[in-house]
C-alpha positions as CSV (number, residue, x, y, z in Angstrom):
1,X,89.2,70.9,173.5
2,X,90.5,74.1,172.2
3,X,88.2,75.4,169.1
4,X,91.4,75.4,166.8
5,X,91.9,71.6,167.3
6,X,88.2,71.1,166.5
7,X,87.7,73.6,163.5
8,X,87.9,72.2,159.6
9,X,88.0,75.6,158.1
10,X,85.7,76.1,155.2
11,X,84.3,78.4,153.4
12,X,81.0,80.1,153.9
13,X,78.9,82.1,152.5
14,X,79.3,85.3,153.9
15,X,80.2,86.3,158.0
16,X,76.1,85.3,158.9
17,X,76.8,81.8,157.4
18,X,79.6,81.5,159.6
19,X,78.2,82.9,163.1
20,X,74.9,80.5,162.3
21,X,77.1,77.6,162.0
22,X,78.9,78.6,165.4
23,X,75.3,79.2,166.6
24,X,74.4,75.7,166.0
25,X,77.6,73.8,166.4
26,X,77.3,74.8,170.2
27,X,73.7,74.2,170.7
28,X,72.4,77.6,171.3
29,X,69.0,79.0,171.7
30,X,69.4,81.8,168.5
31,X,66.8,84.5,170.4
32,X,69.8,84.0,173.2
33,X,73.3,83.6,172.2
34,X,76.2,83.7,174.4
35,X,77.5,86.6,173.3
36,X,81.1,86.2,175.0
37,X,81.2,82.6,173.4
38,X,80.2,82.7,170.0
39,X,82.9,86.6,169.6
40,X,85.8,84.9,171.2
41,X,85.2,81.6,168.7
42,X,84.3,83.8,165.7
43,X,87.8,85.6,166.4
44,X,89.7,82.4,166.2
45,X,87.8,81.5,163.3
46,X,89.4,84.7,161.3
47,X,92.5,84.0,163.0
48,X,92.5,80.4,161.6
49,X,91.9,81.7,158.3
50,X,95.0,84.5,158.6
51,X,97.3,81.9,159.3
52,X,96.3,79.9,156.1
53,X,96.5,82.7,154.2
54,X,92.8,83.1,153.4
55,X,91.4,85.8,152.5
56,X,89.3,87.7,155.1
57,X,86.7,90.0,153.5
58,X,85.8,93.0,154.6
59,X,82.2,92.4,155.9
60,X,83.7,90.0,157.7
61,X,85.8,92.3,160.3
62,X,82.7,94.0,159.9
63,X,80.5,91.8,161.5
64,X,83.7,90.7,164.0
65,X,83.8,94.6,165.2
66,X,80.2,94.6,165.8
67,X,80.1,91.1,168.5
68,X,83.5,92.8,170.1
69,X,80.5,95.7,170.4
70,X,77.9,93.6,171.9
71,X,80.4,91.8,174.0
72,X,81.0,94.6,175.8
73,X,78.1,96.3,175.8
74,X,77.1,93.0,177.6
75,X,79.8,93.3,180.0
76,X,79.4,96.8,181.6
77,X,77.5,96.9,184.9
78,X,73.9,98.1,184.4
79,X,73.5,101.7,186.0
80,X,71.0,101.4,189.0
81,X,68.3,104.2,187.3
82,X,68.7,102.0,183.6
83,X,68.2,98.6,185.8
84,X,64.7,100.2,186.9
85,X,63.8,100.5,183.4
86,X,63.4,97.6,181.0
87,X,67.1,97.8,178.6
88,X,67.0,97.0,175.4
89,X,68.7,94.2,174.2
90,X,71.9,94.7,172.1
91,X,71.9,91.5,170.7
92,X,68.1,92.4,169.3
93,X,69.4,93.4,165.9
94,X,71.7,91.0,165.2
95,X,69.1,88.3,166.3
96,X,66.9,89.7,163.8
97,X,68.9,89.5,161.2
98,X,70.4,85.8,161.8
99,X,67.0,84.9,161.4
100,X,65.9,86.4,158.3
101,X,69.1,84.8,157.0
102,X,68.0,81.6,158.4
103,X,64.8,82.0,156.6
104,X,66.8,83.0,153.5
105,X,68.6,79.2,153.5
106,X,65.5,77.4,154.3
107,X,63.5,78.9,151.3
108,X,66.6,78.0,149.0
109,X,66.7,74.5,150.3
110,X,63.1,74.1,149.5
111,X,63.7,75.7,146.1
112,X,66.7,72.9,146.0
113,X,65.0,69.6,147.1
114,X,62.2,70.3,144.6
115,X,64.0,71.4,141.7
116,X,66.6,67.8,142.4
117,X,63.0,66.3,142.7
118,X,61.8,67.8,139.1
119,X,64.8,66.3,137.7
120,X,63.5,62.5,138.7
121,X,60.6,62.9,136.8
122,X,60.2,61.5,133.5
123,X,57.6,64.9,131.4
124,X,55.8,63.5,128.1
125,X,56.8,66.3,125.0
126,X,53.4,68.7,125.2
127,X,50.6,68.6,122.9
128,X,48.0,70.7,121.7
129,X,45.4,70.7,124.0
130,X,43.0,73.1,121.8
131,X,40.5,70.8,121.5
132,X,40.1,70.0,124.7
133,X,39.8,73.3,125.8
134,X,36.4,75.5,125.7
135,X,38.2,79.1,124.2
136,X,35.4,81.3,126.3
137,X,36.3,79.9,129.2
138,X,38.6,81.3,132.1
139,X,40.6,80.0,134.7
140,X,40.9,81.9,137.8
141,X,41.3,79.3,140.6
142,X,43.4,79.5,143.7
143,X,47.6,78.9,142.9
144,X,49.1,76.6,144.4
145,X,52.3,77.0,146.2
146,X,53.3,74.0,144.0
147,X,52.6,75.7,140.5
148,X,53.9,79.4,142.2
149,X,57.3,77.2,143.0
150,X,57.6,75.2,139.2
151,X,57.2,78.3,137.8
152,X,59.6,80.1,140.3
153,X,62.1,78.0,139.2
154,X,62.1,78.3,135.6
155,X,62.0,81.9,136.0
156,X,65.7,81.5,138.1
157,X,66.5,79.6,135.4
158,X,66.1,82.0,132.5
159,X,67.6,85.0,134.8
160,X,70.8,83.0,135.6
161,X,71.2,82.7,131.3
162,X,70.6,86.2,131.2
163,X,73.1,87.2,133.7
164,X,76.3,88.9,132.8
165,X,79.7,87.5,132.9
166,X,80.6,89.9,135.0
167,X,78.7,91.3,138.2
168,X,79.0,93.4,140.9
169,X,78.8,92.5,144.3
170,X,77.4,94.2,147.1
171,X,77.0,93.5,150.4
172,X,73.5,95.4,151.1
173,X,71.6,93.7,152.9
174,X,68.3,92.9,151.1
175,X,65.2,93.0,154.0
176,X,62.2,91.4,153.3
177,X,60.2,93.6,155.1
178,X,61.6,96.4,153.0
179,X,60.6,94.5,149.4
180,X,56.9,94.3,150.8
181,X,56.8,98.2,151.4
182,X,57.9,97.9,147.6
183,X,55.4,95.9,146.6
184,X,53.0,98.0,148.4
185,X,53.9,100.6,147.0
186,X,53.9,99.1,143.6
187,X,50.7,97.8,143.8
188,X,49.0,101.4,144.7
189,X,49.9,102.2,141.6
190,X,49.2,99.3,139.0
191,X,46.6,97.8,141.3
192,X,47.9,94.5,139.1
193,X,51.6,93.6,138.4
194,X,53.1,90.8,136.2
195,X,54.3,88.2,139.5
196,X,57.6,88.1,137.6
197,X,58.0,91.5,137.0
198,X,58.5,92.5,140.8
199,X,62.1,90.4,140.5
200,X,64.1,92.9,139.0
201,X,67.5,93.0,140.3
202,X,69.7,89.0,139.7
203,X,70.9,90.0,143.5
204,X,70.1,86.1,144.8
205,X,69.2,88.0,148.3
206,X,67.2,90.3,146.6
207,X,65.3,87.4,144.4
208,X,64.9,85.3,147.8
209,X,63.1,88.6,149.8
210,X,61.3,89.5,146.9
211,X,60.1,85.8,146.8
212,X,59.6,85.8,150.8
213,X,58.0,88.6,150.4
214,X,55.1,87.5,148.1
215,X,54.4,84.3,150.1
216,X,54.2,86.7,153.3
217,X,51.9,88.9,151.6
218,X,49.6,86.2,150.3
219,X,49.0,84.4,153.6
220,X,48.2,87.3,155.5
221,X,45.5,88.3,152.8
222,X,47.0,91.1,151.6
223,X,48.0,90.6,148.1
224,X,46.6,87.7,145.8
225,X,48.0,85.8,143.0
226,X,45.9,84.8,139.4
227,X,46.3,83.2,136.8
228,X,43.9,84.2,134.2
229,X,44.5,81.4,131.9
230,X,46.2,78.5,131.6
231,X,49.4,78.8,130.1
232,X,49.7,83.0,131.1
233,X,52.1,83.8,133.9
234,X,51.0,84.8,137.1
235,X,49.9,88.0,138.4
236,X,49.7,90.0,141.7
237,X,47.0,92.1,142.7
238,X,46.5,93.5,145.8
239,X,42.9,92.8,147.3
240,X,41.0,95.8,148.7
């Protein structure tokens, strides 16, 4: 059935959104797309959206000019001398970064489902725990994922009030590999960071690889996260 018939055009959120979608909706394996498929359907896709007038952004034709690349990259006869060689893959970049995207939606559906979930629970008014509490007396256990999430989330909360009316969009990409050089770097320096204070940009790609970031860091043993007491914020510190 011709792909015009079968689209419901809708928006996405940007050109990876779409190509994902076309990705998925024909069943591919994303570390080996069909290159000549998934250009020739992605071009009908903009052309479905020219002839309802929709607008067609820039990174869009973008991203359209770089499969028309691939696709013919893909098509020219291997030489004899390169065949002898192993080739590099052109699709290797853009596989890459379809699934750092991928892993970009997946955190924010986490971040989703739990903050829906927070929203069924029924939280008594706080009290003064003073009493209960010996003043000397430290807490410096492991953080959870659970606690590092709640208190994620409140932080998004209090940076989507702060942000302006008005802001300026910009379609660089936002690497997660590059944030943990950042950190890195950061880290050098301070040897102990504020957890919050590495989040300084409202960019939600930003906020998502700084986030990635952090988690990545912390699993492989690199960086840890403390709490010194019980109602502080988190810290980073990188472990030596």
């Amino acid at each position: 059935m011709d792909l015009e018939l079968e689209f419901k055009v809708r928006e996405f959120d940007g050109p990876l959104d779409l190509l994902l979608h076309l990705i998925k909706k024909n069943k591919m394996n994303i570390l080996d797309i069909e290159i000549e498929k998934i250009t020739d359907q992605y071009m009908k896709y903009l052309d479905k959206m020219n002839e309802m007038n929709l607008e067609v952004t820039s990174n869009y034709l973008v991203l359209a000019s770089e499969l028309l690349y691939i696709k013919s990259k893909m098509l020219l006869p291997v030489k004899e001398e390169e065949s002898e060689e192993e080739e590099d893959d052109p699709r290797e970049n853009l596989v890459n970064r379809l699934l750092e995207y991928q892993s970009y939606k997946d955190i924010t559906n986490i971040l989703r489902n739990k903050e829906k979930l927070r929203g069924e629970i029924y939280t008594k008014a706080p009290e003064s725990v003073k009493e209960f509490i010996d003043q000397k007396e430290t807490l410096n256990s492991d953080v959870t994922l659970d606690n590092l999430v709640e208190a994620f989330k409140k932080f998004l909360e209090r940076k989507e009030e702060d942000k302006p009316l008005k802001t300026k969009v910009t379609e660089k990409e936002i690497k997660v590999s590059d944030r943990k050089i950042s950190i890195r770097s950061i880290l050098k320096n301070k040897k102990r960071v504020n957890f919050f204070s590495l989040f300084e940009s409202n960019n939600k790609e930003y906020i998502i690889a700084t986030f990635l970031a952090v988690l990545e860091m912390t699993k492989e043993g690199e960086i840890r996260i403390v709490q010194n007491s019980l109602f502080e914020d988190f810290e980073c510190e990188a472990i030596k």
